[in-house]
C-alpha positions as CSV (number, residue, x, y, z in Angstrom):
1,X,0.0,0.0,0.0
2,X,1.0,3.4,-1.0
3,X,1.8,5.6,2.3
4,X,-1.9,7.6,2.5
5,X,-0.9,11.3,2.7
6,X,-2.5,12.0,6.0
7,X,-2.9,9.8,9.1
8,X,-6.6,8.1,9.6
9,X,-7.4,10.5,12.2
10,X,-7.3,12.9,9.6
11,X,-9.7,11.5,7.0
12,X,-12.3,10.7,10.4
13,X,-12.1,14.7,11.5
14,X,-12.9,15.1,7.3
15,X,-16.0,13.0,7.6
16,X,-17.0,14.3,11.0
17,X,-17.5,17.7,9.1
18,X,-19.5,16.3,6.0
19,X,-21.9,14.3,8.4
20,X,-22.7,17.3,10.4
21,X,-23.4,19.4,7.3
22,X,-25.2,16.3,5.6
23,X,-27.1,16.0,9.2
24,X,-28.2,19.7,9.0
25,X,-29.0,19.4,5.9
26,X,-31.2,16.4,6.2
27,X,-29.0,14.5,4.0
28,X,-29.2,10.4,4.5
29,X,-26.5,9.9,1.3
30,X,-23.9,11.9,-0.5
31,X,-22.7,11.2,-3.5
32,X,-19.4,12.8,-4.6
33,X,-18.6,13.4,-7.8
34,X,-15.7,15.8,-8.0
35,X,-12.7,14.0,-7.9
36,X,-10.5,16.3,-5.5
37,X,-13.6,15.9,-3.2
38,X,-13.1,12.2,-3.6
39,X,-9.4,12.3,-2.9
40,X,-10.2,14.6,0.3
41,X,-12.3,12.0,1.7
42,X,-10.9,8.5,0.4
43,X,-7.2,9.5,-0.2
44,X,-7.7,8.0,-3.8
45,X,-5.0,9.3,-6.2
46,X,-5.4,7.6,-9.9
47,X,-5.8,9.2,-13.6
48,X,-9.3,6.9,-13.4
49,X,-11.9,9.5,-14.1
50,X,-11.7,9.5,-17.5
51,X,-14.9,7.0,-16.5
52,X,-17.7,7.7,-13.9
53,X,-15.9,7.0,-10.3
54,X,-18.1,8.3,-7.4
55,X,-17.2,8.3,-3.4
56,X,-20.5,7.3,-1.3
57,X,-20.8,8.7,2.2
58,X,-23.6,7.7,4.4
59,X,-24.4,9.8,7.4
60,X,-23.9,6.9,9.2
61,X,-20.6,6.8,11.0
62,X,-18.9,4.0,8.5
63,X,-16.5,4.1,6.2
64,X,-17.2,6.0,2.6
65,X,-17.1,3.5,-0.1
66,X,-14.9,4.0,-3.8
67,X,-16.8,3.3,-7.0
68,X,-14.9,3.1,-10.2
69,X,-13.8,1.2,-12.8
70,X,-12.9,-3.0,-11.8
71,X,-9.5,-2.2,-12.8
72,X,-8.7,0.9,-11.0
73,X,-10.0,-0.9,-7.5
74,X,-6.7,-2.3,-7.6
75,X,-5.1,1.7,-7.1
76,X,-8.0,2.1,-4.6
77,X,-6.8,-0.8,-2.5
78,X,-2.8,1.0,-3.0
79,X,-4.2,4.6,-2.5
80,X,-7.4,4.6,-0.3
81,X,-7.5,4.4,3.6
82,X,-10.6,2.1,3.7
83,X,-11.0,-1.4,4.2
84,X,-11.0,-3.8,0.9
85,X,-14.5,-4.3,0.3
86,X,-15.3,-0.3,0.8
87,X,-13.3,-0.2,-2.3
88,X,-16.1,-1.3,-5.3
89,X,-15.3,-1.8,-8.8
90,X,-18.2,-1.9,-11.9
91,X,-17.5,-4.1,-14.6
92,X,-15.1,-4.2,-17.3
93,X,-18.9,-4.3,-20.0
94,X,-20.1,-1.3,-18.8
95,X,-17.2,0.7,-19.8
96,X,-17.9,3.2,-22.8
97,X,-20.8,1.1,-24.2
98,X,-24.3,2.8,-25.8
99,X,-26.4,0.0,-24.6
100,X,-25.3,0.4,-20.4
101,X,-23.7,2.8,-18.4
102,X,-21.8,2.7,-15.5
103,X,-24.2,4.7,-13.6
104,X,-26.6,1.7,-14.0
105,X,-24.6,-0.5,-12.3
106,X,-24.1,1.7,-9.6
107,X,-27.5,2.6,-9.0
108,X,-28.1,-0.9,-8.5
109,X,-25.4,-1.4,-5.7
110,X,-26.5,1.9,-3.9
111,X,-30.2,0.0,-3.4
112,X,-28.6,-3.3,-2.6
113,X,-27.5,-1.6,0.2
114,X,-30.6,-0.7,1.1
115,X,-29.8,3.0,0.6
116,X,-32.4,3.4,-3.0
117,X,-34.9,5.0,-0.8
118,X,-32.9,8.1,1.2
119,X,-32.6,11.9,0.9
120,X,-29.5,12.0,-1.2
121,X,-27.2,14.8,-1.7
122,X,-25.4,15.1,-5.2
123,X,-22.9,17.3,-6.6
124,X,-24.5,18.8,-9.8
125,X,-21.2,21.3,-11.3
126,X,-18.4,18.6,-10.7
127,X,-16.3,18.5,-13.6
128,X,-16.2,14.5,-14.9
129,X,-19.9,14.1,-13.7
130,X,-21.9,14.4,-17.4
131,X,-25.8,14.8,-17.5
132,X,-26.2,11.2,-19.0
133,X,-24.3,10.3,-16.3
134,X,-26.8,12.4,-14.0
135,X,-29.6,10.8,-15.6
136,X,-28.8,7.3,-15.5
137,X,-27.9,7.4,-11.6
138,X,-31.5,9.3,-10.6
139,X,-33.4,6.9,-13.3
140,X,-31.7,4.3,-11.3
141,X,-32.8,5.3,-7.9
142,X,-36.5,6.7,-8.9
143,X,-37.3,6.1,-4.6
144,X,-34.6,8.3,-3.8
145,X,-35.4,12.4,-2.8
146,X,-32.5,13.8,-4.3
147,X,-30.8,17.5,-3.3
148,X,-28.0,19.2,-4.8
149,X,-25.1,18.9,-2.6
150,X,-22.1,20.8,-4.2
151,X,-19.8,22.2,-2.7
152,X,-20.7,20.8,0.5
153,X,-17.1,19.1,0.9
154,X,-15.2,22.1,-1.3
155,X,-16.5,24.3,1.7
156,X,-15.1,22.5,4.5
157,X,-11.8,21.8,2.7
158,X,-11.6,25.7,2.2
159,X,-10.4,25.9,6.2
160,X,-6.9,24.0,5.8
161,X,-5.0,21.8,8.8
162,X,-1.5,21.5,9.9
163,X,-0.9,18.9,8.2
164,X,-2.7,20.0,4.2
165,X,-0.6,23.5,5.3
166,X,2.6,21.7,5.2
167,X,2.2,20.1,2.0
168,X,1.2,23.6,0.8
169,X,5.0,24.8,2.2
170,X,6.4,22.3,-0.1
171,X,4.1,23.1,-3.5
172,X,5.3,26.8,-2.3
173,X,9.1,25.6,-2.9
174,X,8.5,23.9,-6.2
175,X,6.2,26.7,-7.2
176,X,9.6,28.9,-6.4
177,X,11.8,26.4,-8.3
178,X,9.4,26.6,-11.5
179,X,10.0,30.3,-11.6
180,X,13.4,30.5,-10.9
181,X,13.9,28.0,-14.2
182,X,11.7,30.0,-16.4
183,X,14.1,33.4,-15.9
184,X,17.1,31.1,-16.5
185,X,15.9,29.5,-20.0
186,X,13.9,32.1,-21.3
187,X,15.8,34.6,-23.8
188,X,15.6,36.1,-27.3
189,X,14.7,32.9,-29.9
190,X,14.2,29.8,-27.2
191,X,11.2,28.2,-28.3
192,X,8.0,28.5,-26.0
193,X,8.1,24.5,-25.9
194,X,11.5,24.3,-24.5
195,X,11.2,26.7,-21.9
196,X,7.6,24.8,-21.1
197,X,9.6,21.3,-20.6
198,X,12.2,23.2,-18.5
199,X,9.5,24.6,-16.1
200,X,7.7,21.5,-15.6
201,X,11.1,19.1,-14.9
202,X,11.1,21.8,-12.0
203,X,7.8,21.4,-10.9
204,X,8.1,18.0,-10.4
205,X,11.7,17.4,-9.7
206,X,13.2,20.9,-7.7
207,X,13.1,19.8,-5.0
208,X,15.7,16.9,-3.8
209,X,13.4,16.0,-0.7
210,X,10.0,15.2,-2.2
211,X,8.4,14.7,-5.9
212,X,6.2,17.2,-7.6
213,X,2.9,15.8,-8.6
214,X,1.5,17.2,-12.3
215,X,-0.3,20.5,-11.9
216,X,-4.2,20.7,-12.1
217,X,-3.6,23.8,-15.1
218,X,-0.6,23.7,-17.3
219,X,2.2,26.4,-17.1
220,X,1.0,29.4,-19.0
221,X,3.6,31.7,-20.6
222,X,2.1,34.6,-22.2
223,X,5.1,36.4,-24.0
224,X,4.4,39.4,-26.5
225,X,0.8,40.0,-28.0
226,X,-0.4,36.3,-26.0
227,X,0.2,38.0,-23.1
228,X,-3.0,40.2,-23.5
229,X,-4.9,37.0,-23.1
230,X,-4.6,34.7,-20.2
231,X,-5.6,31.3,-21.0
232,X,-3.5,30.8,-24.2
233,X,-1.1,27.5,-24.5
234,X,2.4,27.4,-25.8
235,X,3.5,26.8,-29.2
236,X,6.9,26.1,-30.7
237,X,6.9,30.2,-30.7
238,X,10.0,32.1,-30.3
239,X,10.7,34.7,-27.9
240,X,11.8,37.9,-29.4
241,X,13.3,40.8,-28.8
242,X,12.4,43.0,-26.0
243,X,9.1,41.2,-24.9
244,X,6.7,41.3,-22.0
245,X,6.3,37.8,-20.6
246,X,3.5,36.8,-17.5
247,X,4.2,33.6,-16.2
248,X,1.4,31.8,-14.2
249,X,3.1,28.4,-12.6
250,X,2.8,26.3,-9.3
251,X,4.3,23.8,-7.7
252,X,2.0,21.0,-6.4
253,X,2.8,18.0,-4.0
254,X,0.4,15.4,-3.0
255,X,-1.7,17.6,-5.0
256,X,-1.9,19.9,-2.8
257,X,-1.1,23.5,-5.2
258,X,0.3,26.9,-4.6
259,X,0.2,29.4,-7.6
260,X,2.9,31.7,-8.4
261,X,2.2,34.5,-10.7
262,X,5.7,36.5,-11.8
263,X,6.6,38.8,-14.8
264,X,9.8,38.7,-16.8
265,X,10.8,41.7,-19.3
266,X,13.5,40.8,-22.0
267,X,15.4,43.7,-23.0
268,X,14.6,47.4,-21.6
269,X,10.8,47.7,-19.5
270,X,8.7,49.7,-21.6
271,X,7.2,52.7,-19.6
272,X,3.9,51.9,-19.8
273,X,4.9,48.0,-18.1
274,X,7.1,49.5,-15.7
275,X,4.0,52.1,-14.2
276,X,1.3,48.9,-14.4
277,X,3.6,47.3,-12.5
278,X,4.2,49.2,-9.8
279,X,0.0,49.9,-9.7
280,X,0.2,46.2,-9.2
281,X,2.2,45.6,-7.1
282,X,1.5,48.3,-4.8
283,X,-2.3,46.7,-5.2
284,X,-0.3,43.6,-3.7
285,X,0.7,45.7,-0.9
286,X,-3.1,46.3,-0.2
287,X,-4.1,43.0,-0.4
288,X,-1.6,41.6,2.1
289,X,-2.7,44.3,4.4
290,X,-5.8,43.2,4.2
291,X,-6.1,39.8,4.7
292,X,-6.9,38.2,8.1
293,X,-9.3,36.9,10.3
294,X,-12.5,38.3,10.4
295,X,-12.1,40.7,6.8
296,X,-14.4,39.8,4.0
297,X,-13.7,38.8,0.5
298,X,-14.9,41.5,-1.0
299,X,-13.0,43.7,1.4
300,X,-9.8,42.5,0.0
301,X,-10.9,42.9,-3.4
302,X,-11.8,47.0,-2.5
303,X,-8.2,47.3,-1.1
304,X,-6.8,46.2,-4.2
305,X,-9.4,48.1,-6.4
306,X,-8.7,51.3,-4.5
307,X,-4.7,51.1,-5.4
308,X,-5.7,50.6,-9.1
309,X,-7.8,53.2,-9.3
310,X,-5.4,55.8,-8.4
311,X,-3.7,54.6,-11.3
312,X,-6.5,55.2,-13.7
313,X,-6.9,51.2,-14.1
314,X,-9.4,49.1,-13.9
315,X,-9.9,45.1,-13.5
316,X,-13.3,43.4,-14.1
317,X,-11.9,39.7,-13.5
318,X,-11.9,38.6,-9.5
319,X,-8.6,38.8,-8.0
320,X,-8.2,35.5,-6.2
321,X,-9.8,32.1,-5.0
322,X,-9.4,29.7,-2.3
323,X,-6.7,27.1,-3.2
324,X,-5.8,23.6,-2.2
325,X,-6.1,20.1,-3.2
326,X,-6.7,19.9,-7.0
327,X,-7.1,17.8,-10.1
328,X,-6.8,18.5,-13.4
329,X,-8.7,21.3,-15.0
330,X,-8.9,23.4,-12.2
331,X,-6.8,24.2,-8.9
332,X,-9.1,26.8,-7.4
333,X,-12.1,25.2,-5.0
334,X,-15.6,27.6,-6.1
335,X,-15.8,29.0,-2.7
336,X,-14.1,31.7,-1.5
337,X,-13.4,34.6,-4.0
338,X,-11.4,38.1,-4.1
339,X,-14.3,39.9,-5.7
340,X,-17.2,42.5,-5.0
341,X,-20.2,40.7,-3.6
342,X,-18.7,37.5,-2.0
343,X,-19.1,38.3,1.4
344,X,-17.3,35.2,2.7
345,X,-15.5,36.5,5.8
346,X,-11.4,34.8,6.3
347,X,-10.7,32.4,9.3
348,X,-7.8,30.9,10.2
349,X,-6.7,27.6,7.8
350,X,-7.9,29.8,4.4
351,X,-5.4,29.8,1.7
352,X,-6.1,31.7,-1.4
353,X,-4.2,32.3,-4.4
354,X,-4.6,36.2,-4.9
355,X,-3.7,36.7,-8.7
356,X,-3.0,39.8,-9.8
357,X,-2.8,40.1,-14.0
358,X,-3.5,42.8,-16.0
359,X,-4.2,42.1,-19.4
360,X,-3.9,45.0,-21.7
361,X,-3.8,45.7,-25.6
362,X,-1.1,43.7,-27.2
363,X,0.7,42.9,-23.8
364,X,0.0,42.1,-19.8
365,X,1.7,41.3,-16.7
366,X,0.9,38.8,-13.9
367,X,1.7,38.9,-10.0
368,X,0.3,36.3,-7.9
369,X,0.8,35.0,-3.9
370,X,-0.5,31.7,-2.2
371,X,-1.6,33.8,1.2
372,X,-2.1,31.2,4.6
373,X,-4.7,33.5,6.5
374,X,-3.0,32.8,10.6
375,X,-4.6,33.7,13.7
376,X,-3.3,37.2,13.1
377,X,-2.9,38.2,9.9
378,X,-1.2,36.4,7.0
379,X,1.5,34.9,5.7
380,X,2.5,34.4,1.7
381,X,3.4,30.4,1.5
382,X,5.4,31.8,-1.3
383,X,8.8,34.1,-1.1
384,X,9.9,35.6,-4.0
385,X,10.7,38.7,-5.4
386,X,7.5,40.5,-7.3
387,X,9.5,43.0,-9.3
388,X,9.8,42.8,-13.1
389,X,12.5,40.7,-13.5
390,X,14.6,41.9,-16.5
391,X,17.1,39.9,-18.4
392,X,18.9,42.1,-21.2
């Protein structure tokens, strides 16, 4: 067996949580369908949900149970804390067929357990989890009072422990590592795609103490006109002259991620890059100053937005989200974020990635942190330098 990430008595205070909200709720079931949620609760860790894998929790104080594919119970029994038979696999015939679906065979197993008939919670907006798949499970269970349940679990893991904030420590020093690499190989005529394979050998190999696990997004290098937009992928591209370049990397271990936002300027800083970055990170300043126990979301956000204005700039896009355990598309959690309205108020254990890019015509700039919010304030997971780093 695989050595689970966390000790039992950490997955028991986890379920402890989701039963009381399930309780309140009036919840008799939940079924979990996002698969960092799964992890959380299971300690699961396979590239399985490319096919329909739940976690079932009853309120009940048992054990959760792993549903997925027969072959991939084998990682459950490497991976997963529970005992053997909480770890359930669905037929090899039911995978990727028109005339069955997995969801069919698990419906059936949920009401051989005699739990067909319950108030069942369901997470409706979790990424693998398709409508077919949605509509097989409830045409499955036509007994059951169904409720949507998400974010349930993604609110409780939005308050961190000792022991998911030390993993976050070492993301923090790949995250570092990443963006150390990318000043060194970046220059005038590298290829995008060569400086993308040196920034992920250090994600997942800079440190010489513990692996790096893939990262939920890809690293993004925005370099020239692509920096305007901040979603685009790499190419085989080369660098020219006397570009702007965002970088938005992390480091991730035991996929726990922390985000690291810098901004790299080959050749001399073009006045209008050199002002929006100071805006920025002075708006950085504002942020930090902000966050801490008992401030509000959208509080931090108005810090930020009062620096910028000054500066005669504006930003529509949020400015940060809770971060934590992730899988692949996303690293952020849909609870808390930086931005007008969200009223969430910060307690000790939040981490959010507060990402500050500015994406302007024909170029941008990106500075991020990974903030801990502590009993007193903050602390930023990540220690770097947040100045334009230029390489002539």
């Amino acid at each position: 067996m695989i050595e689970l990430p966390f000790a039992r008595d950490e997955y028991q205070q986890r379920l402890r949580k989701i039963r009381t909200e399930m309780a309140k709720r009036g919840l008799e079931l939940l079924v979990v369908n996002d698969v960092a949620n799964q992890h959380y609760i299971t300690g699961y860790d396979g590239w399985s949900f490319y096919t329909p894998q739940v976690v079932l929790v009853p309120v009940e104080d048992v054990e959760p149970v792993w549903i997925g594919r027969a072959m991939d119970a084998a990682g459950g029994l490497l991976t997963a804390w529970m005992k053997p038979e909480n770890v359930v696999g669905f037929p090899e015939d039911h995978v990727q067929r028109v005339d069955r679906h997995p969801m069919d065979w698990i419906a059936n197993w949920i009401v051989s357990k005699g739990w067909g008939i319950r108030h069942i919670g369901i997470e409706l907006e979790a990424y693998y989890f398709s409508p077919k798949a949605h509509a097989r499970l409830v045409a499955g269970l036509p007994n059951a009072k169904w409720h949507d349940a998400d974010l349930l679990v993604n609110w409780i893991r939005a308050v961190k422990s000792a022991p998911e904030i030390a993993y976050l420590r070492k993301a923090s020093t790949l995250a570092e590592a990443a963006v150390a690499r990318a000043f060194e190989v970046i220059a005038p005529g590298v290829r995008e795609c060569d400086a993308i394979a040196a920034i992920q050998a250090a994600q997942i190999a800079g440190s010489p103490d513990f692996a790096g696990d893939i990262t939920a997004l890809p690293p993004t290098i925005l370099g020239g006109e692509n920096a305007s937009a901040p979603h685009i992928m790499w190419s085989d591209r080369r660098f020219g002259e006397n570009e702007t370049i965002a970088l938005e990397l992390a480091g991730v271990c035991r996929r726990y991620a922390a985000g690291l936002a810098r901004t790299l300027q080959l050749g001399k800083t073009p006045t209008n890059v050199s002002d929006t970055a100071k805006a920025v990170i002075e708006g950085m300043d504002a942020v930090l100053d902000a966050v801490r126990p008992g401030t509000s979301a959208e509080a931090v956000e108005a810090a930020w937005r009062k620096v910028i204005q000054r500066y005669g700039l504006k930003k529509e896009s949020r400015i940060g989200y809770s971060i934590g355990v992730a899988y692949p598309p996303d690293w952020g959690e849909h609870t808390i974020s930086l931005r007008p309205g969200d009223k969430t108020v910060l307690e000790p254990g939040n981490v959010v990635h507060s990402i500050l890019g500015m994406w302007m015509d024909g170029w941008g700039i990106e500075i991020s942190e990974t903030i801990l919010v502590t009993e007193t304030g903050n602390e930023t997971l990540t220690k770097f330098p947040r100045e334009i780093h230029v390489k002539s």
